[in-house]
N, C-alpha and C positions, 0 to 999 in steps of 0.2 A: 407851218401849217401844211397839211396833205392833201391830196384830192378825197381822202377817205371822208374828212371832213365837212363834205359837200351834199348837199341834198339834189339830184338828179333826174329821177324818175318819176315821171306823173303821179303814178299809185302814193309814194312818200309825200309829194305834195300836195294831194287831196287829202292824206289821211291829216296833214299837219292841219290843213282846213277846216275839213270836218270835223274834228274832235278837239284842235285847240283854242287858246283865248287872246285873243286880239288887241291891242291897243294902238293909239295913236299918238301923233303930232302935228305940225304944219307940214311937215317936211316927208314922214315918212308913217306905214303900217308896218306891226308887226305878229304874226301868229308864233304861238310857241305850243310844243306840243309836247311833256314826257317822253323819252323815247329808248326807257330801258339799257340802254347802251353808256361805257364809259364815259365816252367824250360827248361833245356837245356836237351839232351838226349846223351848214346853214344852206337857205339857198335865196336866192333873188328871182322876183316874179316883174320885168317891165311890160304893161300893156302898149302897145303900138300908137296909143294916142300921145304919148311922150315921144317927140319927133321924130326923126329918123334910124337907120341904124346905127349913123354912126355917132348921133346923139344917147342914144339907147346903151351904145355900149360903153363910150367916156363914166356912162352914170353906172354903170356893172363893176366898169373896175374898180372907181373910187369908191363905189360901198365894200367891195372884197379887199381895198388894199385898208381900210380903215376897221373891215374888221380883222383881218389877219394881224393889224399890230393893237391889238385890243384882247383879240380872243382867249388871253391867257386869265384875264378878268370875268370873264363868263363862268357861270356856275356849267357844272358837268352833267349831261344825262337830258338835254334837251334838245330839239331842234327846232330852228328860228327859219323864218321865212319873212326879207325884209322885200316893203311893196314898194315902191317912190313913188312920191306922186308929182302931176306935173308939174310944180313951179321947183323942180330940185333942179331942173336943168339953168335956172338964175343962180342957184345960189353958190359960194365957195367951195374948196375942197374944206377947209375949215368950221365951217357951218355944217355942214357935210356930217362932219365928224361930231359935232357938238349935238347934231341931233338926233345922230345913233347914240350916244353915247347919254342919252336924254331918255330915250324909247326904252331902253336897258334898265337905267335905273328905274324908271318909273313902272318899269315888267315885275322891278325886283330880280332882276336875274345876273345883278354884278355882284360878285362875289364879296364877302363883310372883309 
């Protein structure tokens, strides 16, 4: 997985906002948004009421290392933008994964 991958830029995450569809779980949001492009894209939004930084970022990396060994399951030509919400900082890295992997399917966006 590359940093091209990655969604970055304010403008790109508003647009995912504005224009895309949303769903949930206990654990996590996700918008998805068409995005014309070969590959699929992603990005993570933590708001600051989920702890610290250094809380904020344990939870950054284990949704990017769970998506990066996932991502080949992903349908192509979208970009995702995943939200945590605050009790992810309780749960496992496994759970972690069970519940991206939950958001996905039920987006419909893992590949048949």
């Amino acid at each position: 997985m590359d940093k091209k991958y990655r969604i970055r830029k304010n403008l790109e995450f508003k647009r995912v906002y504005s224009g895309g569809k949303n769903y949930w779980n206990r654990n996590l949001t996700l918008y998805i948004k068409k995005n014309n492009l070969d590959e699929s894209r992603f990005g993570i939004t933590i708001t600051k009421k989920i702890g610290n930084a250094v809380v904020r970022n344990r939870i950054r990396r284990r949704i990017k290392e769970v998506y990066r060994l996932n991502f080949h399951k992903i349908k192509d030509g979208y970009d995702l933008v995943f939200i945590p919400k605050k009790n992810v900082q309780e749960i496992s890295y496994k759970q972690l994964e069970s519940a991206m992997l939950h958001i996905l399917k039920i987006s419909n966006m893992l590949k048949d």
